[in-house]
C-alpha positions in Angstrom: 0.0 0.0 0.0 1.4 3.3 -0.6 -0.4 6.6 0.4 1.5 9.6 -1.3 -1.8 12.3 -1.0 0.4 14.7 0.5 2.6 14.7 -2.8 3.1 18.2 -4.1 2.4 17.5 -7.8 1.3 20.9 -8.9 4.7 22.1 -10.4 5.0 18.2 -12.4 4.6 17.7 -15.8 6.1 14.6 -16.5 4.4 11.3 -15.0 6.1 9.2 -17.8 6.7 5.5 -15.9 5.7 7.2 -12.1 4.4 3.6 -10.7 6.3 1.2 -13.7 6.3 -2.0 -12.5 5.3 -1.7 -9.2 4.0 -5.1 -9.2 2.9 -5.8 -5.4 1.4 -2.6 -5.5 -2.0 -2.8 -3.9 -4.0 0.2 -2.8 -3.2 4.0 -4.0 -4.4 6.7 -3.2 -3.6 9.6 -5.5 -7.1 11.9 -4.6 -4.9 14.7 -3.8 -2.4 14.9 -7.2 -2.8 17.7 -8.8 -1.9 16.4 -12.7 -3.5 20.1 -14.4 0.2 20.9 -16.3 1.2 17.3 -17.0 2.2 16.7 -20.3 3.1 12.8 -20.7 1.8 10.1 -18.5 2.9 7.2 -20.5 3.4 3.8 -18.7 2.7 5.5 -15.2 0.7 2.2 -14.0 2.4 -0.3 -16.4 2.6 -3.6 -15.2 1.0 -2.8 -11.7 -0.2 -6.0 -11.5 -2.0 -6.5 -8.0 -3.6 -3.0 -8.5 -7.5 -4.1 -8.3 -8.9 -0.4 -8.3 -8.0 3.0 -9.2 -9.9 5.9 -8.4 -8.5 8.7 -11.0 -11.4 10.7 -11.6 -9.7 14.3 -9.9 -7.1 14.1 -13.0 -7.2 17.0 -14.9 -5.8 15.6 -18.5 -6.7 18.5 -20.4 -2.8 19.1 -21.2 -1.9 15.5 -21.7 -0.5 14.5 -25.0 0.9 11.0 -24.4 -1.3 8.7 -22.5 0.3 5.9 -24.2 0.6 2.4 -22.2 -0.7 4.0 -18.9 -2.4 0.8 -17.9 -1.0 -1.8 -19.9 -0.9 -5.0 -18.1 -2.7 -4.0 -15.4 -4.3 -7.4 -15.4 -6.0 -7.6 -12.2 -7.6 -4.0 -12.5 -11.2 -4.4 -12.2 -12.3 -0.7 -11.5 -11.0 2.1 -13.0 -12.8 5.3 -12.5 -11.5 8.3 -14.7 -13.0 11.2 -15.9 -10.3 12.5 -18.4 -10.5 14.9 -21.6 -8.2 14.2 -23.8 -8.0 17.7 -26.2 -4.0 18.0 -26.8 -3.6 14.1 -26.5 -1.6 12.3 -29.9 -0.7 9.0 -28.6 -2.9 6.3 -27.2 -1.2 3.2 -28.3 -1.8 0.3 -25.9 -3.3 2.4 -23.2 -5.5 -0.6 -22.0 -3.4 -3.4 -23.1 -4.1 -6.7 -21.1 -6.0 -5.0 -18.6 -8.3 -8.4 -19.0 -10.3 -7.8 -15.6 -11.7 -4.5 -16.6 -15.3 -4.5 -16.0 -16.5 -1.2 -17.0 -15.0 1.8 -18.4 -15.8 5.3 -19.3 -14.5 6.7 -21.7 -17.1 9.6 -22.5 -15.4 12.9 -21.9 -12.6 11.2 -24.2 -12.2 13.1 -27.4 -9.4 12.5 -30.3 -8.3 13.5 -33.5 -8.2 11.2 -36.9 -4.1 11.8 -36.0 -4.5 10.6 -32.6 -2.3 7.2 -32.9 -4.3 4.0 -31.2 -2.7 0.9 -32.1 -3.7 -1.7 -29.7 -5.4 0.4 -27.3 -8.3 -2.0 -26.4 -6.1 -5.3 -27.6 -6.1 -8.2 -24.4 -9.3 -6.9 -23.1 -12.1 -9.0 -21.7 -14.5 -9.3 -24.7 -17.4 -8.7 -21.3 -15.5 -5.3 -20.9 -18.2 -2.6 -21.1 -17.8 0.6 -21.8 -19.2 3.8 -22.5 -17.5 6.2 -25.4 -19.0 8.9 -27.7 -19.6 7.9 -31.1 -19.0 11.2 -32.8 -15.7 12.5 -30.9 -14.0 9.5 -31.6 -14.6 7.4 -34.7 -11.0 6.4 -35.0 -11.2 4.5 -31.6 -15.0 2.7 -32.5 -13.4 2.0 -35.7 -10.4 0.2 -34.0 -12.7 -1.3 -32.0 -15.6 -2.5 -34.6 -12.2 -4.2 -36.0 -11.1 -5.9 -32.8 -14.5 -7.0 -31.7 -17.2 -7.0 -33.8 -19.8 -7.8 -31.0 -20.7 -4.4 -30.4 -23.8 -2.2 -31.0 -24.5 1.4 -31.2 -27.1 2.9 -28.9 -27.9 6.6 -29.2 -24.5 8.3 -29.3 -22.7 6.3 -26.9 -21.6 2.8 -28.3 -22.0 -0.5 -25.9 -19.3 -3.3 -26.4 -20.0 -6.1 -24.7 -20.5 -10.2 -26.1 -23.7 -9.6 -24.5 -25.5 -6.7 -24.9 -26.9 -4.9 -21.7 -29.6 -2.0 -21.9 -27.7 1.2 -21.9 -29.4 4.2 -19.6 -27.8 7.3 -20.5 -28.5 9.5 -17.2 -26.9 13.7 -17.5 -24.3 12.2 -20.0 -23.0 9.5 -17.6 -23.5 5.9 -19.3 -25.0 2.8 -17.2 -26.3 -0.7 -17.6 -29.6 -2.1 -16.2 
């Protein structure tokens, strides 16, 4: 368990590799960083394997540019909660890699350019992942993904991929299933 909340991060803008490999990792508790001038947070939770949750929904990403391989191989992660927009990012290439526990994701404040790169960024998920993304801010990822899976639907704006498909409520732009 490590609890860093009293970390200073205002002045940081470089996560690149932060948590890398930090494999016995359990529990952490990042409510207080404050991530509004971080430029690249590539690998910053590779290969945290024992990670089950991660509660990153006070990131500010508006700066971001690289979120490339922040989770990959996180393959126990069964809760992530993030709230990022993505306006300045260019590089999403295996951001979700083998994170095969993933229940539920949401992706919906996510928005990317046709020059965005996104090899592999949904590659090693559970095919029961579901997840909530907006059709119309990013066709590049629903295109990726109508390639990698083609069990998926479209419902309203929002797109639900899932081997089964659930009942999507969408409730003041925040996606659930019944």
């Amino acid at each position: 368990t490590l609890d860093i909340s009293n970390f200073n991060t205002s002045l940081i803008t470089d996560m690149d590799s932060m948590f890398y490999r930090c494999e016995s990792l359990k529990s952490l508790n990042l409510s207080s960083f404050n991530t509004s001038i971080v430029a690249d947070m590539t690998c910053i939770f590779s290969f945290c394997h024992s990670l089950k949750s991660l509660d990153l929904s006070n990131f500010n990403t508006s700066l971001v540019t690289t979120m490339q391989r922040m989770f990959l191989n996180c393959t126990s992660l069964k809760s992530l909660k993030i709230n990022f927009t993505t306006p300045k990012v260019t590089n999403l290439d295996y951001m979700f890699y083998n994170c095969s526990s993933l229940i539920y994701l949401d992706l919906n404040n996510f928005i990317t350019s046709s020059s965005v790169s996104i090899d592999g960024i949904f590659n090693g998920v559970d095919d029961n992942l579901i997840f909530c993304i907006n059709e119309e801010n990013n066709p590049d990822i629903i295109s990726n993904l109508s390639r990698q899976n083609p069990n998926y639907c479209n419902n309203c704006s929002d797109i639900c991929f899932n081997k089964t498909i659930k009942i999507k409520i969408n409730i003041n732009n925040t996606c659930s299933f019944d």
